[in-house]
N, C-alpha and C positions, 0 to 999 in steps of 0.2 A: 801401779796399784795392784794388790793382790785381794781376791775376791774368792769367796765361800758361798758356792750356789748350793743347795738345797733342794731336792725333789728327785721322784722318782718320775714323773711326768715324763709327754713329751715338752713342756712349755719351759721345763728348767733345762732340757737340752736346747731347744733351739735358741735363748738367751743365753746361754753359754757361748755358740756361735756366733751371735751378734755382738757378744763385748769381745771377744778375740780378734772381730774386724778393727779395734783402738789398738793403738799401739802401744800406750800407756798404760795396759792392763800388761804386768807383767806375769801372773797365775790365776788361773783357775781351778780352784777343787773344786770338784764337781762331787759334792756324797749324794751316792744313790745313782749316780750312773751305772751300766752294763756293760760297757764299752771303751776304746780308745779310736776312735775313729777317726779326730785329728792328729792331723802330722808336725806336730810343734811338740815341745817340749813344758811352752806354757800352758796345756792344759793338761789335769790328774783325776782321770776320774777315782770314784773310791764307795764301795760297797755302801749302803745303811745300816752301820751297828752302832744303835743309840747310845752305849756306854763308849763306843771307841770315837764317837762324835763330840761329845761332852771331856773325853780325856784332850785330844787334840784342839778344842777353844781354849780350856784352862789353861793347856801348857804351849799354847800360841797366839796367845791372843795380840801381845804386839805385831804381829806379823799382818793379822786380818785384817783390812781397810775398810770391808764391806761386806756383810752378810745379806742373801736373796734365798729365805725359803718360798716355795712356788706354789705350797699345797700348807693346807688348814691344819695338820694335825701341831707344827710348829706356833703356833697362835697357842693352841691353849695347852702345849707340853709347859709343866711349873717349871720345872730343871732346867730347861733349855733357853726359856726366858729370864727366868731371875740368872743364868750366868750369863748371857749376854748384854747383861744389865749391869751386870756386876764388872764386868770387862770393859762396859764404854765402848764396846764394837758400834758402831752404824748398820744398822738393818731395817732392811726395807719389810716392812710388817706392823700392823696395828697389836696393839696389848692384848693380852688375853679378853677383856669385858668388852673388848671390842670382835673379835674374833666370833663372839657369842651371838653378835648378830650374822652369820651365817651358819652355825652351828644350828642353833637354835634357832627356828621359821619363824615362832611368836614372840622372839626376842626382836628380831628387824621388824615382823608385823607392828608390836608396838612402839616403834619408833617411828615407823612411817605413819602410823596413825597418829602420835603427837604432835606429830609438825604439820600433821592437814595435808600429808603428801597423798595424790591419789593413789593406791591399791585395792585388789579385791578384799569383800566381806570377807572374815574368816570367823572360825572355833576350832577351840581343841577338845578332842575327843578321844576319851582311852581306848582300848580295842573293843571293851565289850560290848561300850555305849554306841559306838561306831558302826557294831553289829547290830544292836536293837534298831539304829535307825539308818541303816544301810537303806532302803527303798522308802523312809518318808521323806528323806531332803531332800528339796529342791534338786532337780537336776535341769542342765548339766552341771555337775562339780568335780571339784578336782580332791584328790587323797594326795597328800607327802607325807613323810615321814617329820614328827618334828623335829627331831633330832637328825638330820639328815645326812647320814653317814656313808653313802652311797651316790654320792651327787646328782640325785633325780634319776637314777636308773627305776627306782619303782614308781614312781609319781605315775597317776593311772588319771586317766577323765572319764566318770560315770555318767554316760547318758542315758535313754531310755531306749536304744538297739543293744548295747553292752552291760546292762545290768546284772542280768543273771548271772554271767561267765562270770562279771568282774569281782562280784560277791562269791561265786565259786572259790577264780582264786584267792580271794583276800581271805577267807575261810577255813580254806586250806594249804595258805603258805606256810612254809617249814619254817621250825625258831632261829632257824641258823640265818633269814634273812632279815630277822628283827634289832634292832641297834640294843647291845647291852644294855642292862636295867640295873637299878640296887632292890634286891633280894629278890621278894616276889611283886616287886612294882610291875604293874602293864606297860607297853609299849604307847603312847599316844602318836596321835596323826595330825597333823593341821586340813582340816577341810575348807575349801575357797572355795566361792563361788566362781565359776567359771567364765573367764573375760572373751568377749569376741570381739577380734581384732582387728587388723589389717593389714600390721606387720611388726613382726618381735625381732631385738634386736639388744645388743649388747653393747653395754655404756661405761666406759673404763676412763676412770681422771688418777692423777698423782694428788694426794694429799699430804699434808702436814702442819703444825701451829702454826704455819705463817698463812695459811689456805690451800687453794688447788688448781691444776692445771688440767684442761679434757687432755686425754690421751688415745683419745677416738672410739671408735665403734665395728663390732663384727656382728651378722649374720650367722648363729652357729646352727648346723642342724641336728637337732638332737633323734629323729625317727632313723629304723635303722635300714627302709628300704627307700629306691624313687618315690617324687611325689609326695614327702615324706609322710608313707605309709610305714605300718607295722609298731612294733613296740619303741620304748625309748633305749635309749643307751648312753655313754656319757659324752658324745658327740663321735660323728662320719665325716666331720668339716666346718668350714666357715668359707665367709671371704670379707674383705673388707675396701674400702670405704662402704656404711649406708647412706645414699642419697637422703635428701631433705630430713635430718636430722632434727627433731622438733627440739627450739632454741628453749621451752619451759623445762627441760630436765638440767639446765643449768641452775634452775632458780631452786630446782630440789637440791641438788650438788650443794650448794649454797648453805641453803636449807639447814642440812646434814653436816658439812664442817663446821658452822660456826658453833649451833648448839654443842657440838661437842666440846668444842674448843673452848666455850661458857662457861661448862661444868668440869672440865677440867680433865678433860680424859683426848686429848686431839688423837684425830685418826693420820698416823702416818704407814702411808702404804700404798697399793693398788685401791683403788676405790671401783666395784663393778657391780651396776645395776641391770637387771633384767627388764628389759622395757619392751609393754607391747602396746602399742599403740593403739587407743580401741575405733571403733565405728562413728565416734563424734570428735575422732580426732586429737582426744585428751590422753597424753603418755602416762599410763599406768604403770606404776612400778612392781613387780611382780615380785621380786626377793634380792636382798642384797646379799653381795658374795665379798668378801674381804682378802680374796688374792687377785692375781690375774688371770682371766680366764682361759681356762686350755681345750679346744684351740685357738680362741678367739686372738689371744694374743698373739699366737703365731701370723696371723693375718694382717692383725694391726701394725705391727713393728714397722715391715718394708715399707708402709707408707709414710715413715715419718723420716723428717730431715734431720732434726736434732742431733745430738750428741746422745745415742744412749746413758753413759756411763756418769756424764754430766747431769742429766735427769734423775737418774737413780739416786747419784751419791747429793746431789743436794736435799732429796725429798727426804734422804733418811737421814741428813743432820741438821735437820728443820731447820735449812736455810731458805731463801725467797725462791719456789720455782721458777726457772724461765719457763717463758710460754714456749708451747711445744710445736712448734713448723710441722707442716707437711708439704711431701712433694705432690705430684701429678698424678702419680701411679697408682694403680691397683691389687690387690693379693688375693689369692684360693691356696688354701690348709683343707688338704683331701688325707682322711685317715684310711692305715691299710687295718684291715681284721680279719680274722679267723673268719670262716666259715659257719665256724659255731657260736659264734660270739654271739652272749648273751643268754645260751644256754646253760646248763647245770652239768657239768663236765669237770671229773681227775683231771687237772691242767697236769698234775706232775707225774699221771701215766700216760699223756701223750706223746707224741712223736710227729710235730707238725713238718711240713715239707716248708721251707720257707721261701718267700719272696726271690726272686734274683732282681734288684732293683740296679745297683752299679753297672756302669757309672753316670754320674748323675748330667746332666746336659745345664749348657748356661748359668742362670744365674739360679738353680732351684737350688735347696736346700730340706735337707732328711733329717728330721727328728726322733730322735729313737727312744722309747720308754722301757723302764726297767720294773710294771708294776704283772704285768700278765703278758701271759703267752696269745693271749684273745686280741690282744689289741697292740698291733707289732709299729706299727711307726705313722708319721705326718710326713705328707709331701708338701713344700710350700715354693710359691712360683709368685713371682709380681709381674705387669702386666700393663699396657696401654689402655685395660679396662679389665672390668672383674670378667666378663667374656674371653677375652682374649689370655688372659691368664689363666680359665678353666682350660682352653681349648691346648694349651700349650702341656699342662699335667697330661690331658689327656690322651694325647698325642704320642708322648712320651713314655704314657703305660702300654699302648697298642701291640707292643713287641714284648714286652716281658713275662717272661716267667713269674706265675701268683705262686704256683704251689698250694697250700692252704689257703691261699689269704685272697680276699676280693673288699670291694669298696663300691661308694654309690656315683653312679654315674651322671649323676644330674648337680654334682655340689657347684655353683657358682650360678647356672643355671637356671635351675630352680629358684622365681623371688621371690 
């Protein structure tokens, strides 16, 4: 089987490495990788140039077995959908009108509101309205972006110790951090009220017109210091399995395919809910994401027994998922970053010193991304428990050269 992965992620590198452990995968293009890092011939990585991506489906499309974009902008590129439509490739990815529920905050909001699934109250609010009533709403609450083009790096929680700053900065954020507009449209925000919880957690199933399968759960932490203190970022880690996974986000799962499948739009793809469980013990769904989540996914894989490749390619030709095994084991996805990461920095007049991580010990496994110089790679490690798998990354860094680059010390650790 030859196969056409998608992403500049690290989540479409370390799925790279997991179909290459089949035998029956005879290539991998990889567009959008940086690197050649495997030693086979079965795998190619290849730059991201969307016209040289588009010439190479048309004029191969016999050849592709399997298409895996790993990142949202493929969901709602026109060009890239109508020809892989037009081709009868299999890819693993929901439609554009579906994609919009993570695109869009109050696009998933109302859907989860249709179906009576729990989430927080929400509104949408332009900037300026946003501004008039910066200090009468309710607090604590939450700001996203609703077009959320930045995967929750700005997402802020306004309470009544951080109000002033937080209106400071919302006041005077620069336009280059606002998601494009048409003309002089404003930017709008989704404001939620703010859930208190007891534990958040990330909920990935396989979907398609026949239904779906859970495909497990990660822990990501999104703050970018211990304890997770500090700002947000687009995650420092995961691990996975979550203990006591509450069995009613199956009934939303549920929920959520059939209506679709009703009206006539089935979701085939990663299906990933944000769940946080709140203080009376009812799983709240926080936003839905229409790929897989990175690094959650990283974490989640090595615990499954399955057949990846099996999994994939039937979801993406709406044939009957098999139910998805897992083994015993455990996983921690620890990310390395810059120093500055997260800061306002010329990426392309630096001169970072870089990691020396090789060579890698046991069974771990290095994911490398091709989107910024701020966020250099995934370590992923599986384990006799998510302790012992932290303990084993860590272990393992104690000797290495960072260079620029440091990471959080508490990922697997920290519940």
């Amino acid at each position: 089987m030859k196969i056409l992965v998608i992403g500049t992620n690290t989540s479409s590198d370390f799925i790279s490495q997991k179909l290459l452990e089949d035998p029956r995968v005879e290539k991998i293009w990889h567009v959008g990788a940086n690197h050649n890092k495997f030693p086979t011939d079965r795998y190619e990585p290849h730059a991201l140039d969307k016209k040289t991506l588009l010439e190479s489906i048309a004029n191969n499309s016999q050849e592709i077995d399997l298409i895996i974009p790993t990142v949202l902008f493929f969901q709602l590129w026109g060009e890239f959908r109508d020809l892989v439509k037009e081709k009868n490739i299999p890819t693993l990815m929901p439609q554009h009108e579906l994609g919009m529920l993570e695109w869009s905050k109050a696009t998933g909001k109302r859907l989860l509101t249709h179906l009576n699934i729990p989430t927080a109250p929400y509104q949408i609010l332009t900037k300026t309205d946003l501004v008039k009533q910066f200090y009468s709403l309710s607090r604590p609450y939450v700001i996203k972006y609703e077009k959320d083009w930045r995967y929750g790096l700005q997402t802020v929680v306004v309470n009544n110790e951080n109000i002033d700053q937080e209106f400071h900065n919302f006041i005077n954020a620069p336009k280059s951090t606002y998601p494009a507009t048409n003309g002089n449209q404003e930017p709008t925000f989704l404001i939620e009220q703010f859930v208190t919880g007891v534990r958040e957690y990330s909920w990935h199933a396989l979907c398609n017109q026949t239904g779906w399968q859970y495909l497990g759960t990660s822990r990501d932490y999104k703050k970018r210091f211990e304890n997770d203190q500090g700002y947000n970022t687009a995650s420092m880690g995961s691990y996975s399995p979550v203990p006591d996974v509450n069995a009613r986000i199956n009934d939303y799962a549920d929920a959520i395919v059939k209506f679709l499948i009703k009206r006539g739009t089935p979701y085939v793809g990663i299906l990933y809910l944000g769940i946080m469980i709140d203080t009376n013990g009812v799983p709240v769904v926080l936003e839905i994401n229409t790929r897989p989540g990175s690094p959650e996914i990283e974490s989640i894989l090595p615990t499954i027994n399955s057949n990846l490749l099996d999994l994939f390619y039937t979801t993406a030709t709406n044939q009957t998922i098999p139910k998805v095994e897992f083994n015993d084991r455990s996983a921690v996805s620890l990310r390395i970053v810059n120093k500055t990461y997260n800061e306002t920095i010329d990426q392309s007049k630096e001169k970072f010193v870089m990691p020396k991580l090789w060579p890698l010990t046991g069974n771990m496994m290095l994911s490398l991304g091709a989107r910024s110089k701020l966020l250099h790679s995934l370590l992923t490690i599986d384990g006799t428990s998510v302790d012992q798998a932290a303990d084993q990354i860590y272990k393992f860094l104690n000797n290495k050269s960072m260079g620029d680059y440091t990471y959080r010390t508490d990922i697997g650790y920290f519940k």
